[in-house]
C-alpha positions in Angstrom: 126.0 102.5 100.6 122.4 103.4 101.1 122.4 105.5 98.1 123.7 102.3 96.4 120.6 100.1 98.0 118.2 102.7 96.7 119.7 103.0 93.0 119.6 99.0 92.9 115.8 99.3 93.2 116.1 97.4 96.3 113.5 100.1 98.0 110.6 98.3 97.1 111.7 95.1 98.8 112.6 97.0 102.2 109.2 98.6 101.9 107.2 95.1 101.3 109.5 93.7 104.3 108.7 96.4 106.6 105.0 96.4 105.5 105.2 92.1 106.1 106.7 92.6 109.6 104.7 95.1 110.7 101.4 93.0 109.9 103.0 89.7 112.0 102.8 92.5 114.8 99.1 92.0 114.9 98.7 88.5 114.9 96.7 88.6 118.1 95.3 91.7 118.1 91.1 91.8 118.0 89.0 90.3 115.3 86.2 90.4 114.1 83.2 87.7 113.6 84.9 87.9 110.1 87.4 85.8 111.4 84.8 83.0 112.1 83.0 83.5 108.7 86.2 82.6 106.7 87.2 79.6 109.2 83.4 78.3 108.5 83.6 78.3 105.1 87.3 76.3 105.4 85.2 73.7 107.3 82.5 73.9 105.1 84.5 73.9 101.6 86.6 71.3 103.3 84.4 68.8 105.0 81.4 69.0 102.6 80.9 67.6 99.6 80.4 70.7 96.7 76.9 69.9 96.5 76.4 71.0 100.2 78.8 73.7 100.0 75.8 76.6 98.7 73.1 75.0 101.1 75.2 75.0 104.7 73.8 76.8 106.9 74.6 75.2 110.3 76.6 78.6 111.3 74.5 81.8 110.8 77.7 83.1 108.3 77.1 80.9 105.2 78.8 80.7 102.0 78.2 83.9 99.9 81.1 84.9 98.3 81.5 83.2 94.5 82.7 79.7 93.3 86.3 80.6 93.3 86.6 82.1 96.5 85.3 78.7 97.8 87.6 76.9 95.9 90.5 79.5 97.2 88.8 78.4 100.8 88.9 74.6 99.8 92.4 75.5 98.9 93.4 77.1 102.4 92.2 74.2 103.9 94.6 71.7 103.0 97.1 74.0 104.7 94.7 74.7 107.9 94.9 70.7 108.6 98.4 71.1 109.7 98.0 73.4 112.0 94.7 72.3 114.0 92.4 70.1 112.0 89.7 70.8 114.4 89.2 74.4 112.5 87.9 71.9 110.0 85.2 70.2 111.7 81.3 72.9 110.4 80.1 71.8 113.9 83.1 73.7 115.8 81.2 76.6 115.6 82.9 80.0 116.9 86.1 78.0 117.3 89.3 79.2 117.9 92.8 78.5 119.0 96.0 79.9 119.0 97.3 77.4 116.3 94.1 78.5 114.2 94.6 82.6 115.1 98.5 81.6 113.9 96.9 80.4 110.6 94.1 82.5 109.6 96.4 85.6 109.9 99.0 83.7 108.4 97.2 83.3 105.2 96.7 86.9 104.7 100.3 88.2 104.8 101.3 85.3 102.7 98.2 85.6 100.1 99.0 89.4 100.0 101.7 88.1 97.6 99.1 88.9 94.8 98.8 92.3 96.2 102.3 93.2 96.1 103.1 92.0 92.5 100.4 94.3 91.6 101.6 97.1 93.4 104.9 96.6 91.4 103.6 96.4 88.1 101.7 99.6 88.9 104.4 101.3 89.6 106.0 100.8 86.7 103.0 102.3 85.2 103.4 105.8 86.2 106.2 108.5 84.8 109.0 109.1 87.2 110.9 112.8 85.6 113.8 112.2 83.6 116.7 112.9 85.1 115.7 112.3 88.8 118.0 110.5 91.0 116.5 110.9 94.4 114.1 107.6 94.2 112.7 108.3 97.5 110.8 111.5 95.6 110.1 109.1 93.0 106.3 108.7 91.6 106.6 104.9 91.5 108.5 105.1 95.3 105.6 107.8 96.8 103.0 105.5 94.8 104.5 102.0 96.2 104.0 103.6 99.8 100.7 104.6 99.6 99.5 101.0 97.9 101.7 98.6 100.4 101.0 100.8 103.5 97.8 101.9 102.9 96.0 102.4 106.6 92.8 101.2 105.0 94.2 97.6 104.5 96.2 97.2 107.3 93.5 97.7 109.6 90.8 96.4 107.3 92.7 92.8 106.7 95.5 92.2 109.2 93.3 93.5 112.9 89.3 93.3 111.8 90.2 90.7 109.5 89.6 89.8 105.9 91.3 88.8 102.4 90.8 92.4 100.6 94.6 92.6 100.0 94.6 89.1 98.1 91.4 90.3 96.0 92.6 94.2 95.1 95.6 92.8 94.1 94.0 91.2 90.7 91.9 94.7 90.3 94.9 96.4 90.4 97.2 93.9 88.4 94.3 94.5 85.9 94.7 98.2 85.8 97.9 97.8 85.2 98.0 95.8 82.0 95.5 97.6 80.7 97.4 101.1 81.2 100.2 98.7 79.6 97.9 97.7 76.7 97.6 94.2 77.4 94.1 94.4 77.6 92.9 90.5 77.0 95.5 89.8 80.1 93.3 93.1 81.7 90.6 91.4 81.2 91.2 87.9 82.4 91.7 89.3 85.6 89.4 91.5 85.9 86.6 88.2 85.1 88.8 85.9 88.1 88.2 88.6 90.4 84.5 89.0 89.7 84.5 85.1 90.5 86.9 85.5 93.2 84.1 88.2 94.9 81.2 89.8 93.5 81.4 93.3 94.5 83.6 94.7 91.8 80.3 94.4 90.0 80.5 98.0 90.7 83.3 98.7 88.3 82.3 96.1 85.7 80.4 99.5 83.8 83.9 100.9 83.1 85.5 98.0 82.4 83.0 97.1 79.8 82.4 100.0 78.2 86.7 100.9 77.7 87.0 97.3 76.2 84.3 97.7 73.9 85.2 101.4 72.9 88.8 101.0 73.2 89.6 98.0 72.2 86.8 96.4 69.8 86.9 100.1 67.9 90.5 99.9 66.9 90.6 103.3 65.2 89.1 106.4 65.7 88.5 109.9 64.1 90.8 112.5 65.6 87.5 114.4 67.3 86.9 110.8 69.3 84.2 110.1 67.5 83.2 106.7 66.8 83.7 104.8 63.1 82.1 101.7 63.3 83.8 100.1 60.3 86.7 99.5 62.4 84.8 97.4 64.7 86.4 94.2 65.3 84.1 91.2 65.7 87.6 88.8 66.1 88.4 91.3 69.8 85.0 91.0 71.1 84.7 86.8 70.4 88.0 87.2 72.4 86.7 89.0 75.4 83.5 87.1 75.4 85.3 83.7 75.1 87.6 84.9 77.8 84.6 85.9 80.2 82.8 82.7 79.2 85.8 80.3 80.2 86.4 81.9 83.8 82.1 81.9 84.6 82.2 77.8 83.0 85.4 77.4 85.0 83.6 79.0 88.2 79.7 78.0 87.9 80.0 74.8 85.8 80.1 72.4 88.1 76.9 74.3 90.0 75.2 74.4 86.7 75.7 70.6 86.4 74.1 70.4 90.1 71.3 72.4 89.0 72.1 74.8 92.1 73.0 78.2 90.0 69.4 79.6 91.6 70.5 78.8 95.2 74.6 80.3 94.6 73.1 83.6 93.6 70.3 83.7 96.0 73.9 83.4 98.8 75.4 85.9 96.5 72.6 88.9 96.3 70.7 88.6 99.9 68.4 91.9 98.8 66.6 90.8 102.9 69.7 92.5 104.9 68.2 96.1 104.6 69.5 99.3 103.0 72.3 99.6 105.2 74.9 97.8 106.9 75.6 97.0 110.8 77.9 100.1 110.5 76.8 102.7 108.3 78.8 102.9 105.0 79.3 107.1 104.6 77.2 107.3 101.5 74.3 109.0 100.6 72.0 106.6 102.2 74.0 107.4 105.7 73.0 111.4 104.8 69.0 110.4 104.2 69.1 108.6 107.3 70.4 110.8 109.4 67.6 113.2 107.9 64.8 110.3 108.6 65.7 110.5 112.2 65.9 113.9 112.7 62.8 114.9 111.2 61.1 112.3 113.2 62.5 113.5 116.1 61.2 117.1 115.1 57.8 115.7 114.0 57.4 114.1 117.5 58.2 117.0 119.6 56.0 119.0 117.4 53.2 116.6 117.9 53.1 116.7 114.0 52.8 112.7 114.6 52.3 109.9 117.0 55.2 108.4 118.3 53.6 105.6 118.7 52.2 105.0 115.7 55.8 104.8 113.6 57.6 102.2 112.3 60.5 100.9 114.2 63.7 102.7 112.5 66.5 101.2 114.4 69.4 101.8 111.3 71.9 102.8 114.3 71.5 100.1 116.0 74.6 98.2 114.8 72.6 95.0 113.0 72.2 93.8 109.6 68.1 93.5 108.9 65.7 95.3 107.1 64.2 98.8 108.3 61.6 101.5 107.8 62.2 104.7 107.3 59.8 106.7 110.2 59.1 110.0 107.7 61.1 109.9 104.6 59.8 107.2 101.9 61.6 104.3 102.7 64.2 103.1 100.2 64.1 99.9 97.7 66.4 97.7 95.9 65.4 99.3 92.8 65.8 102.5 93.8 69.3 102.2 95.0 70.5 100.5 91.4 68.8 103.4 89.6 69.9 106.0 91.2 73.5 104.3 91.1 73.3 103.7 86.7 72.0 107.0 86.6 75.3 108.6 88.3 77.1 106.3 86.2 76.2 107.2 83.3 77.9 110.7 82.8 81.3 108.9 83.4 80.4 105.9 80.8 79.2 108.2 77.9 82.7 110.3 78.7 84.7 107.3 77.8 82.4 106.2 75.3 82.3 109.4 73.3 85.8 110.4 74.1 88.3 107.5 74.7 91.6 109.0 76.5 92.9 105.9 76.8 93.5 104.0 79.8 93.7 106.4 82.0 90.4 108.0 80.8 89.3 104.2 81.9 90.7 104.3 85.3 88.9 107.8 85.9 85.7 105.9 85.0 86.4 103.1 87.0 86.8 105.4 90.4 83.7 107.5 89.3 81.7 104.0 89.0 83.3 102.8 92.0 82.3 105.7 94.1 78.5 106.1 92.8 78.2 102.7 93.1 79.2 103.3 97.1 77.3 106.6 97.4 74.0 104.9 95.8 74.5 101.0 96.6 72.3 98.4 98.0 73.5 97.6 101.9 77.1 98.3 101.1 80.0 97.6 103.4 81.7 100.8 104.9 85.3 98.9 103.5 83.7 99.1 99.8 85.2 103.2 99.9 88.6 101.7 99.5 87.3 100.4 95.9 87.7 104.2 95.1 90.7 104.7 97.2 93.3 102.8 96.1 93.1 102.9 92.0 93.3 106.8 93.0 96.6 106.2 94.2 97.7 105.8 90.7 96.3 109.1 89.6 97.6 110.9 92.7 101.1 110.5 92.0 101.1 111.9 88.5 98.5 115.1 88.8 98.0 117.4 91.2 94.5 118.1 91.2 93.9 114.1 91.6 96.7 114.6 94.5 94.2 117.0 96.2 90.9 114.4 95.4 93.2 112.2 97.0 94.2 113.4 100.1 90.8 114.5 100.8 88.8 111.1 100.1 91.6 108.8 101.4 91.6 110.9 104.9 88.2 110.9 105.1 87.3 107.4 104.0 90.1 105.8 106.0 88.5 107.8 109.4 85.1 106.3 108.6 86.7 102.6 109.3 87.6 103.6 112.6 84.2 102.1 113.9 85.3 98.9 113.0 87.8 98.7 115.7 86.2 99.8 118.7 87.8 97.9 121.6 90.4 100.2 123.9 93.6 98.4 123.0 93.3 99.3 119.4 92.5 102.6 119.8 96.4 104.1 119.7 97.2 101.6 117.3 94.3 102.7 114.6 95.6 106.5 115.6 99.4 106.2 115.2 98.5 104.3 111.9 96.4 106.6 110.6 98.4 109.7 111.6 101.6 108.5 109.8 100.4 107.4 106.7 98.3 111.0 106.7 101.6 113.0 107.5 103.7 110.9 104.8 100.3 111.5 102.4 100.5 115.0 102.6 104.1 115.2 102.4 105.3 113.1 99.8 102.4 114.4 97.3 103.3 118.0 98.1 107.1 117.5 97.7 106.1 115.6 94.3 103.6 118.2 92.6 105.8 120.6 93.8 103.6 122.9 96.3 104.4 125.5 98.0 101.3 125.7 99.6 98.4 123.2 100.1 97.2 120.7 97.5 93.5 121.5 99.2 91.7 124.0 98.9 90.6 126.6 102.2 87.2 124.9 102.7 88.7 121.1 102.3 91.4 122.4 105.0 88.9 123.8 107.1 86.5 120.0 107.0 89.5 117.9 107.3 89.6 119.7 110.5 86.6 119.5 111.4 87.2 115.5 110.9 89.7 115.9 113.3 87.3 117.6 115.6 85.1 114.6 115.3 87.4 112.1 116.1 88.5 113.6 119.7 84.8 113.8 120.2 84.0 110.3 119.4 87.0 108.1 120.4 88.4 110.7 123.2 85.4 112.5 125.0 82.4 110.5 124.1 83.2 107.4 126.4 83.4 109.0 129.3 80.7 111.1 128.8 77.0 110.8 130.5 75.4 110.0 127.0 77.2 106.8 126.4 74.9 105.1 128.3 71.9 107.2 127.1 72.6 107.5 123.1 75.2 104.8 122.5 74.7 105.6 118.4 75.5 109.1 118.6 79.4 108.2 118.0 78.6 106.2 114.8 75.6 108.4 113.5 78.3 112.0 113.6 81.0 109.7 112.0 79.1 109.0 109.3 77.1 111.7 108.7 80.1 114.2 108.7 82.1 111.6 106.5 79.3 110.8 104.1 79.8 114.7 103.2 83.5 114.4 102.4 82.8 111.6 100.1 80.1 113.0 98.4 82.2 116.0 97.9 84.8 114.0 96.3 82.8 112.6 94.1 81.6 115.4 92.4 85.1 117.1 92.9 86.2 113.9 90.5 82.8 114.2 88.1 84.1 117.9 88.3 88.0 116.5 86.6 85.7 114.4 84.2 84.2 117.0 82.4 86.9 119.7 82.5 89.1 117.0 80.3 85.6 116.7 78.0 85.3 120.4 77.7 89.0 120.4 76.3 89.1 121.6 72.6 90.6 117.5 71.4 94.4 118.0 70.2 94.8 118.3 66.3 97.0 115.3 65.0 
C-alpha cells in the first residue's frame, strides 16, 4: 500500500502536508520586530490613502519594499479586518494580539502556496534515471525535500518572521520555465518579483544577460560564438514590453503622484551603514573583524591614541552608519564595484559560451553570492538567494552536491543569531541537525558515494563550525565574558562563517571555468 502511495506521486503532497503542519507548530513561538514592520504596513497600505503610503513614517519601520508588495499588503488587509481590525489602525503601534499573531503567521503558510507550486515545477525539471522505481531516491523526491524543508526558511519565515517563502517562490517558478524554455513566462516573473522586492537586483545581471544571449541570439556557431545576424529585434521588443508593463503596472500610479523620487529614496536607504544589525558572513564581516583587531593591536602597541579614534561600534547589533578605526572605511561605491567586478567573470562565461539554462542558473548563484559577499548593508537571510537555486544543481551533479552541502551548512548556521532567546534554542538545533543528516545522506545515496562528497579540509571546517556552535550557544552564556564582551558570540559566527562562504564561492567560480576550459562538443 505505501509502495502504491509513493508510485501515485502522492509523496509530494505528504511532504508539503507535513512541512504545512509542522510550520502551524510555531504559531507562537518568538518574533521578531519583523512581525511589527509587516502589520504597519497593513495599517498603513490599509488606512492611508496611496499618496501617503511612501511618506508614513509615524512607526520607525516605514514602507520600503516596492509598489506590489504594498499592494500584496493592501491585499492582506482585507483579510486582517476579520480577525482584529485594530491591527489596522498606523497609530497602534507595536500592537499585538493573539487574533493578530493567528493571522500574521497565518498568511505565511497559506501564501507559501506560491512557493510550493514552484517547488513542483522544479522538480520536474531535473532527470530522475530511467528505470528507477524507488522514488524516495528520486532526484525530484531528494530535491522536493531540500526546497519544502529547507531549515533556512522555516526558521527565517515561520519563527523570526517574514514572507521569503511567498517571494522565492516566483524566483524559482522562473528558473523553472526558463530551464523549460518558456522564457517570456521566465521573464514575467522574474520582473513581478523585482516589483514584489527589490533585492533580486542581485541576480537581475544573469537574468539579463541569458535573455539577451540566449534568447535574442537565436542561433549560434557551434564554438559559442556569437552571429549577430540572428539577432532578433521582435524577442527583445517582447522582453522589454514585458518589463515595461509590470514597472507601469507597479510605479504608474506613483509616477502620476509625482512621488517616484521619494519610493526609491524608501527603497535604497544608502544612511544604514555597511553592515547590518547582525553581520551578514560576507567579505565585509572578514574586513571588519580585521578593523578591530588591528585597532586593538595598534592600541596596545601605543601605535595610536585610543582616544583619538572614531567610534567603530559594527558589533553592536544596530543598523547606522560606522567608521572603520584603522582600515579605510568602506563606501557605497565601493561595495557595487567590487560586486560588478566579481560578476563579471560569470556574465562574460554565459555571454561567450551559452550552455543553456543551466549555464544561466550557475550565473545566477555566482551573481547571487558576489552580490552577498560584496553588497551594500546586506541582510544575513540574503545567503539563501544562493542557497536554494543550488538545490537544483545539487541533485543532478556531484561536485555541485559537495558546493552544496558546504554553503547550505554553513549559511544556514550563520542564521542562528537571529533567534537568540532560550526557548528556541533546541528547536533551531533539532531543525538544523535533521535537515543536515537527511542533506548529507540523500545526496550521497544519489551520486552514489562511497565516501564523502567533501573534501578532507571542508570536513575538517564543517567541524570546526560545529566547534563554534557549542561555544557560542552552549558555553558562552554561562561564561564570565558574557557580561564583559557580549559581541564575541556574533563577531566568531561570522567571521568563521564568512570563510566558508567565501570558499564556496570561489569553489563555484572554480565549476565555472572548468566547464569554459572544456574543448566545446563537435555537432
Amino acid at each position: 500500500m505505501a509502495a502504491a502511495l509513493v508510485d501515485r506521486g502522492s509523496w509530494f503532497l505528504a511532504l508539503t502536508l507535513g512541512v504545512s503542519l509542522l510550520k502551524t507548530l510555531f504559531i507562537n513561538a518568538y518574533h521578531s520586530t519583523d512581525f511589527e514592520v509587516h502589520r504597519n504596513w497593513l495599517a498603513i497600505t490599509h488606512s492611508l490613502p496611496v499618496s501617503r503610503w511612501y511618506h508614513e513614517n509615524t512607526s520607525e519601520w516605514t514602507l520600503d519594499y516596492p509598489p506590489l508588495f504594498a499592494w500584496f499588503e493592501y491585499g492582506l488587509s482585507h483579510f486582517a479586518r476579520h480577525f482584529d481590525d485594530k491591527m489596522l489602525v498606523v497609530e497602534n503601534l507595536n500592537y499585538s494580539s493573539p487574533a493578530t499573531n493567528l493571522f500574521q503567521r497565518l498568511s505565511v503558510i497559506f501564501t507559501d502556496v506560491v512557493f510550493i507550486y514552484a517547488a513542483r515545477e522544479c522538480c520536474r525539471c531535473v532527470k530522475n534515471q530511467k528505470g528507477t522505481r524507488d522514488i524516495l531516491n528520486s532526484p525530484s523526491f531528494v530535491l522536493a525535500v531540500l526546497l519544502l524543508w529547507n531549515f533556512g526558511l522555516l526558521i527565517v519565515d515561520h519563527i523570526h518572521f517574514q514572507y521569503n517563502g511567498f517571494l522565492f517562490g516566483f524566483l524559482l517558478l522562473s528558473i523553472a520555465k526558463h530551464l523549460q524554455s518558456r522564457h517570456l513566462q521566465g521573464a514575467l516573473l522574474f520582473a513581478i518579483l523585482l516589483n514584489l522586492k527589490h533585492i533580486y537586483l542581485y541576480v537581475a545581471p544573469a537574468y539579463g544577460v541569458f535573455l539577451l544571449r540566449s534568447y535574442c541570439f537565436t542561433q549560434d556557431n557551434s564554438d559559442g560564438s556569437i552571429k549577430w545576424r540572428s539577432f532578433s529585434p521582435l524577442r527583445l521588443l517582447a522582453l522589454g514590453c514585458i518589463v515595461v508593463a509590470v514597472c507601469a503596472i507597479s510605479f504608474g500610479p506613483f509616477v502620476a503622484m509625482g512621488q517616484v523620487s521619494q519610493v526609491l529614496s524608501r527603497l535604497f536607504p544608502f544612511k544604514r551603514g555597511l553592515c547590518h544589525a547582525y553581520w551578514a558572513p560576507n567579505a565585509w564581516a572578514l574586513y571588519n573583524v580585521l578593523d578591530k583587531s588591528l585597532t586593538t593591536l595598534f592600541v596596545r602597541l601605543k601605535l595610536v591614541n585610543e582616544t583619538m579614534l572614531p567610534r567603530a561600534s559594527m558589533t553592536g547589533g544596530l543598523v547606522q552608519e560606522f567608521s572603520h578605526s584603522v582600515l579605510p572605511s568602506v563606501t557605497p561605491f565601493a561595495t557595487l564595484l567590487c560586486t560588478l567586478l566579481s560578476m563579471l567573470p560569470a556574465l562574460a562565461s554565459i555571454w561567450q559560451r551559452p550552455r543553456g539554462a543551466r549555464g544561466f542558473l550557475r550565473c545566477l548563484l555566482l551573481c547571487a553570492l558576489a552580490s552577498f559577499m560584496f553588497g551594500w548593508h546586506v541582510h544575513e537571510k540574503a545567503v539563501l538567494i544562493a542557497v536554494l537555486p543550488l538545490s537544483l544543481l545539487a541533485v543532478e551533479s556531484r561536485e555541485d552536491a559537495g558546493i552544496f552541502l558546504l554553503l547550505s551548512t554553513t549559511a544556514h548556521y550563520s542564521l542562528f543569531p537571529l533567534l537568540f532567546t532560550p526557548a528556541e534554542l533546541l528547536i533551531k538545533f533539532a531543525l538544523m541537525l535533521i535537515f543536515t543528516i537527511f542533506s548529507f545522506a540523500a545526496l550521497g545515496r544519489l551520486h552514489s558515494a562511497l565516501g564523502c562528497l567533501l573534501q578532507p579540509l571542508e570536513v575538517v571546517y564543517l567541524s570546526g563550525l560545529a566547534a563554534v556552535a557549542v561555544a557560542c550557544e552552549l558555553v558562552f552564556p554561562f561564561s564570565p565574558w558574557q557580561q564583559k564582551m557580549p559581541f564575541l558570540p556574533l563577531l566568531a559566527t561570522s567571521a568563521y562563517t564568512s570563510l566558508g562562504i567565501c570558499y564556496s564561492f570561489l569553489r563555484l567560480y572554480g565549476t565555472l571555468l572548468r566547464h569554459d576550459g572544456r574543448k566545446p562538443k563537435q555537432p
